[in-house]
C-alpha positions in Angstrom: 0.0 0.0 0.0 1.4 3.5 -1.0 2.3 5.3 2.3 4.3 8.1 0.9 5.8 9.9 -2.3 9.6 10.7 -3.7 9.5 14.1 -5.8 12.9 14.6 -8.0 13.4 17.8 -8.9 16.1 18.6 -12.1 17.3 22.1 -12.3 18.6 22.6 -15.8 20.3 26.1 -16.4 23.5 27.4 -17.8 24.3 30.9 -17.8 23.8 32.3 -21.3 26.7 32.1 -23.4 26.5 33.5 -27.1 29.1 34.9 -28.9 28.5 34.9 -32.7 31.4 37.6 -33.3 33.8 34.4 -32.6 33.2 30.6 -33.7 35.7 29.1 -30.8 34.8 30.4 -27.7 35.8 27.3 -25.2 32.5 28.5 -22.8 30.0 27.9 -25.6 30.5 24.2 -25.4 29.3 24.4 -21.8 26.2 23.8 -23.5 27.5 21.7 -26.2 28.5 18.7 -23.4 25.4 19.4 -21.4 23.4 18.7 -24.2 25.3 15.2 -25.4 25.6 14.1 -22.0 22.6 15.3 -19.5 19.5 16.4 -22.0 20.1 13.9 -24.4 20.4 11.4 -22.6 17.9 12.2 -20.6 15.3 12.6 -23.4 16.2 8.9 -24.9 15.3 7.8 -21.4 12.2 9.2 -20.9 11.2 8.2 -24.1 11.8 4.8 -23.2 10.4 4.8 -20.2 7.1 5.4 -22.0 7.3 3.3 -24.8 8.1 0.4 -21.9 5.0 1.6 -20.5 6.7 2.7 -17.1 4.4 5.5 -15.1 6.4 8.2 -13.6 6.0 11.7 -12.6 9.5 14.0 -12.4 10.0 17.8 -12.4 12.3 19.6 -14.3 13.1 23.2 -14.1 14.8 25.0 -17.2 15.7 28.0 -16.6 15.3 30.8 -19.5 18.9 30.9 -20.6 18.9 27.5 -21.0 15.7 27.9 -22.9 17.1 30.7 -25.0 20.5 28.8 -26.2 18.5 25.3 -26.8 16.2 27.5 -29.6 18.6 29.8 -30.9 19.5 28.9 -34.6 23.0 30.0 -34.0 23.9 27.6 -31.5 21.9 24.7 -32.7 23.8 25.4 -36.0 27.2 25.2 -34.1 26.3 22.5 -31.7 26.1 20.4 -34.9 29.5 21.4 -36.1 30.4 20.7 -32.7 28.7 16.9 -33.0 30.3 16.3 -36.4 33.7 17.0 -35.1 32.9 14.4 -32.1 31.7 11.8 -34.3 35.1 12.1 -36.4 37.0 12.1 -33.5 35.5 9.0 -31.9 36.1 6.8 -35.2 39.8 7.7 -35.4 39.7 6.6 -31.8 37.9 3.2 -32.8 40.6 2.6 -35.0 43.6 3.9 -33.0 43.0 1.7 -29.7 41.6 -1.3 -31.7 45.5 -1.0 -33.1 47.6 0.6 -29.6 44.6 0.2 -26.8 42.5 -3.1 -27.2 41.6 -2.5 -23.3 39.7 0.8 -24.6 38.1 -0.1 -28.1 35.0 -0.7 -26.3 34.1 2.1 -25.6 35.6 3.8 -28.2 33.0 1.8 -30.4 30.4 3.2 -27.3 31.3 6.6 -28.0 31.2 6.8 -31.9 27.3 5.0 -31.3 26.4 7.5 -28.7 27.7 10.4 -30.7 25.5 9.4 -33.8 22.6 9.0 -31.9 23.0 12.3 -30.4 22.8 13.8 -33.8 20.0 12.0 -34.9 18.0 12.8 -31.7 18.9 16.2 -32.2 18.6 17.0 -36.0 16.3 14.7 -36.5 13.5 13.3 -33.9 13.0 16.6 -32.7 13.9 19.4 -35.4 17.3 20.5 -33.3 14.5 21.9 -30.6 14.9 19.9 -27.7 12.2 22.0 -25.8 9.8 20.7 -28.0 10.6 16.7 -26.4 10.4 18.7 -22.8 7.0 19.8 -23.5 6.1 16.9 -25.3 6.8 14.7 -22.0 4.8 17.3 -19.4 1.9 17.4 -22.3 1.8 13.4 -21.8 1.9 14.4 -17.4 5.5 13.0 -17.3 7.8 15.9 -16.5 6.2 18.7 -14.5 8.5 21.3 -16.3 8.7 25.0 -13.9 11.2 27.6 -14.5 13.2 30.3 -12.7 14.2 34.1 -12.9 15.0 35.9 -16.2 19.4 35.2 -15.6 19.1 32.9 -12.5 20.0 35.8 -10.5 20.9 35.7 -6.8 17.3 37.7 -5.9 18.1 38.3 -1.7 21.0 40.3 -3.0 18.5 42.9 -4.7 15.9 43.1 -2.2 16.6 47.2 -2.0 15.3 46.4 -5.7 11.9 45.1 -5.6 11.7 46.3 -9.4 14.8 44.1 -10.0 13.4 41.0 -8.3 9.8 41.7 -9.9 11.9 42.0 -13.7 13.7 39.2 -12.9 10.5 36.9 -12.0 8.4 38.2 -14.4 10.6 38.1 -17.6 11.5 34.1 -16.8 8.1 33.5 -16.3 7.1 35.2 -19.9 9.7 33.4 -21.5 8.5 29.7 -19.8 4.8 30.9 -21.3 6.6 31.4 -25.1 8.0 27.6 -25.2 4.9 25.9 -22.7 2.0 28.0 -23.9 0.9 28.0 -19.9 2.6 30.0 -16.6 4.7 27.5 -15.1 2.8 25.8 -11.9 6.5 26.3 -9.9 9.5 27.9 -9.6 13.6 27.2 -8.8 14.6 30.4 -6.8 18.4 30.4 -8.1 20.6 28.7 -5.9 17.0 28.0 -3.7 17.6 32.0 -2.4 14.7 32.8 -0.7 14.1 36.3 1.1 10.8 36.8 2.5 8.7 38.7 0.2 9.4 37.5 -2.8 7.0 35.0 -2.9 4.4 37.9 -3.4 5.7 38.5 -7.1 5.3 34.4 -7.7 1.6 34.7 -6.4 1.0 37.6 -9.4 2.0 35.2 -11.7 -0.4 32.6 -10.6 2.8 30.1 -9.4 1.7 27.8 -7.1 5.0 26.5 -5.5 8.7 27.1 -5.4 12.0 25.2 -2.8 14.0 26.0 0.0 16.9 24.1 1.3 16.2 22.6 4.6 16.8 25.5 7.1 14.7 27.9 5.4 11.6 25.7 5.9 13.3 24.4 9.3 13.9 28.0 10.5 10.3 29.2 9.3 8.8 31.6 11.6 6.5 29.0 13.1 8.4 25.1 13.6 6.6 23.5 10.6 4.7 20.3 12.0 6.0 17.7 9.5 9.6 19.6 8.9 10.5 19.4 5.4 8.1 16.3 5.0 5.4 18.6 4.1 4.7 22.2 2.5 4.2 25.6 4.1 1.8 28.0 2.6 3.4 31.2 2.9 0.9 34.3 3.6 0.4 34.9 -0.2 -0.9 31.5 -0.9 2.4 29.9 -2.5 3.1 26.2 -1.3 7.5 26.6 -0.1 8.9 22.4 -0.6 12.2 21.7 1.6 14.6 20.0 0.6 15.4 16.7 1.8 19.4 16.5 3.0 19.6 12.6 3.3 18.4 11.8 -0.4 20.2 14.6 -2.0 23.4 14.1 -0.1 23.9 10.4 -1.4 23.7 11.7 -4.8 25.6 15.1 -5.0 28.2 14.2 -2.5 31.4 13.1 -5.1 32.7 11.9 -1.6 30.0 9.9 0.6 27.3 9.2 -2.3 27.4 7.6 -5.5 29.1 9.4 -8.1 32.5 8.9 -5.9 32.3 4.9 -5.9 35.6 3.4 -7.7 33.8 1.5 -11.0 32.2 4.4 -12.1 34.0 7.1 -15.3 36.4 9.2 -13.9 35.5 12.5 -14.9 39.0 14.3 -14.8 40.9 12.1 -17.1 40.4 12.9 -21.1 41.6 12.4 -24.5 41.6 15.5 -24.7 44.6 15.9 -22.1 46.1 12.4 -22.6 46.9 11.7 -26.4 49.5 13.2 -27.9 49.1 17.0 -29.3 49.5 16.5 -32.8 47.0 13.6 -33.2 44.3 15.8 -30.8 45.1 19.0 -32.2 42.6 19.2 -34.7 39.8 18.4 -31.9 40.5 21.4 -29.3 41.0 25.3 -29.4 42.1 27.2 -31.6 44.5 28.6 -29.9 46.0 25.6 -28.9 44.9 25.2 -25.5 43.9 21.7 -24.6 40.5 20.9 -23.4 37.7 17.7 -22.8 37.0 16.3 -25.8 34.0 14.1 -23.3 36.0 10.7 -24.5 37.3 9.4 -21.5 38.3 5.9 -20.6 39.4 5.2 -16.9 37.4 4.4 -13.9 37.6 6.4 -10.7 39.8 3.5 -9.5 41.1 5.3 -6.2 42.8 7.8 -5.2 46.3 9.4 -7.0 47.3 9.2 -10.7 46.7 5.8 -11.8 43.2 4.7 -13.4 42.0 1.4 -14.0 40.2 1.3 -17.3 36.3 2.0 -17.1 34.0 -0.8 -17.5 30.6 -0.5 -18.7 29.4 -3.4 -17.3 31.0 -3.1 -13.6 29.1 0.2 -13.9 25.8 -0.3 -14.5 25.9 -3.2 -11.9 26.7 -0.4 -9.4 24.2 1.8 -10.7 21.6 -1.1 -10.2 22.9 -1.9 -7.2 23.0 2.1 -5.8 19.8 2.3 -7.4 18.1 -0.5 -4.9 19.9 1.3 -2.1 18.5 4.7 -2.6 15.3 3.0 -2.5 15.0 1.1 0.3 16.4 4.7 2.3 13.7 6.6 1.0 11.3 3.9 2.1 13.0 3.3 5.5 12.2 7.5 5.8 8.5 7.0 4.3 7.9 4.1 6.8 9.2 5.9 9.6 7.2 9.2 9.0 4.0 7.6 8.0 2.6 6.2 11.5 3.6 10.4 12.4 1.6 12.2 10.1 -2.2 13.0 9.1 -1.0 13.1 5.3 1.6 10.8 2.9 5.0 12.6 3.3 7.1 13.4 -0.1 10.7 13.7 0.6 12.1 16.0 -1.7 15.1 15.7 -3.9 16.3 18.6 -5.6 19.6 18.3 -7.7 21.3 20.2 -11.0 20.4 18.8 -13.7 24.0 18.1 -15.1 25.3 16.1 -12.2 23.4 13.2 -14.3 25.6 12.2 -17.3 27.6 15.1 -17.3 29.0 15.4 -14.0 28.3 11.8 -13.1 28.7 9.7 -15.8 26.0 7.1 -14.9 23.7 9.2 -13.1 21.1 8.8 -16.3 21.6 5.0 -15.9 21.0 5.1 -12.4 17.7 7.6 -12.4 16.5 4.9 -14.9 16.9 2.2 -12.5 15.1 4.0 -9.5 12.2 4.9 -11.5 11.6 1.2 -13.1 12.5 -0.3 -9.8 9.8 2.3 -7.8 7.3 1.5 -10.3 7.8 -2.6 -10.6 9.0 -3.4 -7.3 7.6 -1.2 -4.8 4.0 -0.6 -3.2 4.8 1.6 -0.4 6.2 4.8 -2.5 5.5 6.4 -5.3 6.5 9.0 -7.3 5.3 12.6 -8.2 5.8 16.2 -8.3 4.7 19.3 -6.2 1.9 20.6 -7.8 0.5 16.9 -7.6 0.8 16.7 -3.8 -0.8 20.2 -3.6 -3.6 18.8 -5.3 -4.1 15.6 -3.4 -3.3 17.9 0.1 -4.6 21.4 -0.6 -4.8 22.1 3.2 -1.3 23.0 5.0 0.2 24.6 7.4 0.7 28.6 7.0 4.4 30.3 8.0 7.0 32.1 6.5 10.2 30.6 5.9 13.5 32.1 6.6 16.3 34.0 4.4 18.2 31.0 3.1 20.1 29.1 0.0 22.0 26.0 -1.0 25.9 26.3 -1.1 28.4 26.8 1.5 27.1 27.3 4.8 23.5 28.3 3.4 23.4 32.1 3.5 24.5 33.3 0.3 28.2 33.1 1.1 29.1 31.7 -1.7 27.6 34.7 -4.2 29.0 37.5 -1.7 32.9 37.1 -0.4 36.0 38.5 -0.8 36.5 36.9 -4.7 32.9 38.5 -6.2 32.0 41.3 -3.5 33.4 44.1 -6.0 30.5 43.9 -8.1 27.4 44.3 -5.9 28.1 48.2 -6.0 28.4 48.3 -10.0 25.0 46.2 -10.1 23.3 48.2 -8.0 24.3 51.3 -9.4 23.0 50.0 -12.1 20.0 48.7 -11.1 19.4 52.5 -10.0 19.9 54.0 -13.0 17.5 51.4 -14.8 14.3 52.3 -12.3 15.2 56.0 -12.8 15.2 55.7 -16.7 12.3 53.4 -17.0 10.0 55.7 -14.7 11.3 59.0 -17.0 10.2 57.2 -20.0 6.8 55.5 -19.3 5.9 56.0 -23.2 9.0 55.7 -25.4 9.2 54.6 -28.9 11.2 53.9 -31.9 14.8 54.1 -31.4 14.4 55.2 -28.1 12.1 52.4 -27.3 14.4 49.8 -28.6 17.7 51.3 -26.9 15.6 51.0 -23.7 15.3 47.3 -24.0 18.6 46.3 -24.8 19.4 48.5 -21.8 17.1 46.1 -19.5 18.6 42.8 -21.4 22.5 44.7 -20.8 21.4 44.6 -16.7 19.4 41.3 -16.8 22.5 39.8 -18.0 25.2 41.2 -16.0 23.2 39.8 -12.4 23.2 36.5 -13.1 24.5 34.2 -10.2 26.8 32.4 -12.5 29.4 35.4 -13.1 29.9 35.8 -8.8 29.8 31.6 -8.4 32.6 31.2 -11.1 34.7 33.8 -9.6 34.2 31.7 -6.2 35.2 28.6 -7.4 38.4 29.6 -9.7 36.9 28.1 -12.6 37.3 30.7 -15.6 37.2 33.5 -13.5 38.7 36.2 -16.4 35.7 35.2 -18.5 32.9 35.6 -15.4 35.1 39.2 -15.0 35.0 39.7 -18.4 31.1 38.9 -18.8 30.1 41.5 -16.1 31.9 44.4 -16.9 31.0 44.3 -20.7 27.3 43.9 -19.5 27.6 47.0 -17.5 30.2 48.7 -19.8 27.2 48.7 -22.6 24.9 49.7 -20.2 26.8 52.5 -18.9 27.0 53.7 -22.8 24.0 53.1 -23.7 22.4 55.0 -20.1 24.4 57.9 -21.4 23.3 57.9 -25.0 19.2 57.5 -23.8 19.8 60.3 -21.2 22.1 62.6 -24.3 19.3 61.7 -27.0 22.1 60.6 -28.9 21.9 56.6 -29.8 24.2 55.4 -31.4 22.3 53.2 -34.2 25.3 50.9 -35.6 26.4 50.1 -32.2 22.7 49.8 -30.9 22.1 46.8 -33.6 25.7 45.6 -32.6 24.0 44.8 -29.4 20.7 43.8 -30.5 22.7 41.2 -32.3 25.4 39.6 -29.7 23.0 39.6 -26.4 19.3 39.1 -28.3 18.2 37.3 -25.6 14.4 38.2 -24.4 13.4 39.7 -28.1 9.9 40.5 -26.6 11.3 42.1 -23.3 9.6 45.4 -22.3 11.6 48.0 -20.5 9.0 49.0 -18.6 8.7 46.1 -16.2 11.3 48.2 -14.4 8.9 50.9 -13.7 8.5 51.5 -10.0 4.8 51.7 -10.0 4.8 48.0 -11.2 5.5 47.9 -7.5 2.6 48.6 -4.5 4.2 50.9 -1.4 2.7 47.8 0.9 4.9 45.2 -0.8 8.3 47.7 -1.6 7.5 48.8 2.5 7.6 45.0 3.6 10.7 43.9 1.7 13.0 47.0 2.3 12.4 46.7 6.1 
């Protein structure tokens, strides 16, 4: 008998990267390998899952970069090239280690068949618009897909904004309606930043739900009866969904959960760096600099240099067998909250959407297993998604939860220290000078009109969470630096030529051209009477 529900929630995003002034910028293929390795894959297994005639429910947030780069003719153009260059590569390697590495022809062979059919879901099944297989699976009541703010902005650290927070809410939720012809029925705050307030600009839109980590629904102003077991209604009607930490920490964790085990692909070792330079040269920058190629034979093995070759086989039997053990956790938690609560608990289990296949090799594999094995082998849980436990349970428990994220120490930290502090005071300048403009203008037109809105896509760009989080981490930091100042650079120009009357028209549809993202965007959703004084009083307290 079902006693509770397991809800996995994918977060799909990359920041938007777009530069069609140069054909071999390494960043672009951020979404290149996401693509061949999470969505793909992903896709192929959903649509076997229904053709096995496997009933599941899963949610998928993507957020509206992501959106924007997956239909942008440009990049579906080059992520083509990008395939056809893979596909080459991978049958030189077929017949270079069936001649110097026999213990790595197999999946060599594995690579050149998974590159193909990459192309030919792509180009072919569905038209180079993988959106269109996204909405496909939620219009079958598969994938509940939501979204999340215009640039996946950090949203606490504009609160002094509430016209920022509003444009960044509203703008990702216009762009969800363009692709899913509906408002989305939830929302990924980015990095699961919640400040209290905001949910007020998701009830506008009609959103019926969005996530916290843990401690913002364990630290709501009233102790929540069921903990994260449960949702809170906030006061303006929208559900709040905790994240559970046991589930999602045996998957994320590279060092206690899965991905970390020895017999799965170790991630860090690639042709790309391996094989000598002149036979790999063809396959990575331009400029010379090596890179991952996404061929990569050796298993984690252990720890130092040494890697045992990856097996296929040894893998998927851990998958299977890390598959079974997720399970019977979740239903040692459902059994264990059932006898304590007036309602089925749903554990939560929110994760990035490229940890699976990209990040962890197997993860695809392994979300497979868990939902055959849930729906063939198990009575007591089941799964689904938020807006079909609000549904079942439309009664619950009304508080507030607290200011809160994911990431180090749960706070924000990670978006605000000593590496990324420097540009808070440049956004917010800006953000200041975009509310001033927008309320001096409330009817412009023609070139004015237009310069207006590439001045709001110029801002929207420059705050999202992705420029501050790279900087963090040391991964291509000069490109995050890079990104932000030439989003406010252009701004600051273009500011100046609105205020002067004097727009520059060449470099205006310079602009238009490299950051087009948003083509309906309105400037105005920056005005400040977009805001009531009750709402700007409660979050600027």
């Amino acid at each position: 008998m079902e006693q509770g529900y397991l809800s996995f929630v994918l977060h799909a995003h990359l920041p938007h990267v777009r530069h069609p002034e140069n054909e071999d910028v390494m960043e672009e293929e951020w979404l290149y390998e996401a693509i061949t390795e999470t969505y793909i894959p992903l896709i192929n297994t959903f649509d076997n899952l229904i053709e096995d005639g496997i009933e599941f429910k899963l949610t998928l947030s993507l957020s509206p970069p992501l959106l924007a780069m997956l239909t942008d003719p440009l990049l579906q153009e080059r992520y083509l090239n990008h395939l056809d260059e893979l596909i080459e590569l991978a049958e030189k390697e077929v017949e270079r280690t069936s001649r110097e590495a026999p213990e790595h022809h197999k999946m060599a062979k594995r690579y050149a068949y998974l590159f193909k059919e990459a192309r030919y879901v792509f180009a072919e099944k569905y038209d180079r618009n993988l959106v269109s297989a996204f909405k496909k699976f939620q219009d079958q009541g598969y994938l509940e897909v939501i979204t999340s703010s215009a640039t996946h902005a950090f949203l606490p650290f504009f609160d002094l904004y509430p016209e920022a927070v509003k444009s960044q809410i509203d703008t990702g939720i216009n762009e969800y309606y363009k692709h899913f012809d509906q408002k989305p029925p939830g929302f990924w705050l980015p990095e699961c930043g919640y400040q209290p307030g905001h949910d007020e600009f998701l009830a506008q839109q009609d959103v019926r739900y969005f996530f916290t980590d843990s401690h913002g629904i364990l630290h709501a102003d009233t102790r929540p009866k069921y903990g994260v077991y449960a949702p809170i209604y906030t006061e303006s009607g929208v559900a709040a969904f905790g994240r559970d930490m046991e589930s999602s920490k045996q998957v994320w964790s590279a060092n206690e959960g899965y991905p970390g085990d020895y017999d799965y692909r170790e991630f860090y070792r690639d042709i790309g760096y391996d094989l000598d330079y002149d036979y790999i040269e063809p396959y990575i920058h331009a400029s010379g600099e090596r890179k991952d190629t996404g061929i990569k034979y050796h298993r984690i093995t252990g720890e130092g240099d040494h890697k045992e070759p990856y097996n296929p086989e040894w893998a998927a039997n851990k998958a299977d067998m890390h598959a079974e053990d997720f399970i019977q956790n979740r239903v040692q938690q459902i059994d264990y909250l059932a006898d304590k609560m007036d309602r089925k608990p749903i554990i939560i289990s929110p994760y990035d959407a490229e940890l699976y296949g990209h990040w962890w090799y197997e993860g695809v594999q392994w979300l497979d297993f868990v939902i055959r094995k849930v729906a063939c082998d198990y009575d007591s849980i089941t799964l689904t998604s938020p807006g079909d436990y609000l549904n079942e349970y439309k009664t619950n428990q009304v508080a507030t939860p607290s200011y809160s994220s994911w990431g180090y120490k749960g706070y924000g930290e990670v978006w605000l220290q000593e590496d990324n502090d420097w540009i808070y005071r440049h956004l917010h300048w800006a953000t200041e000078k975009m509310v001033e403009i927008a309320n001096e203008y409330p009817h412009a037109s023609g070139l004015k009109y237009e310069a207006l809105n590439q001045l709001t896509r110029e801002l929207l760009l420059a705050q999202s969470s992705d420029w501050p989080f790279i900087m963090k981490t040391g991964t291509m930091v000069e490109y995050a630096v890079r990104r932000v100042k030439t989003h406010l650079t252009r701004f600051k120009s273009l500011y100046h030529e609105i205020k002067d009357d004097d727009i520059d028209v060449h470099v205006l549809r310079k602009l238009q051209h490299y950051d087009n993202i948003f083509p309906e965007i309105d400037y105005r959703i920056y005005r400040s009477d977009n805001i009531s004084s009750e709402l700007r009083q409660e979050l600027i307290q």
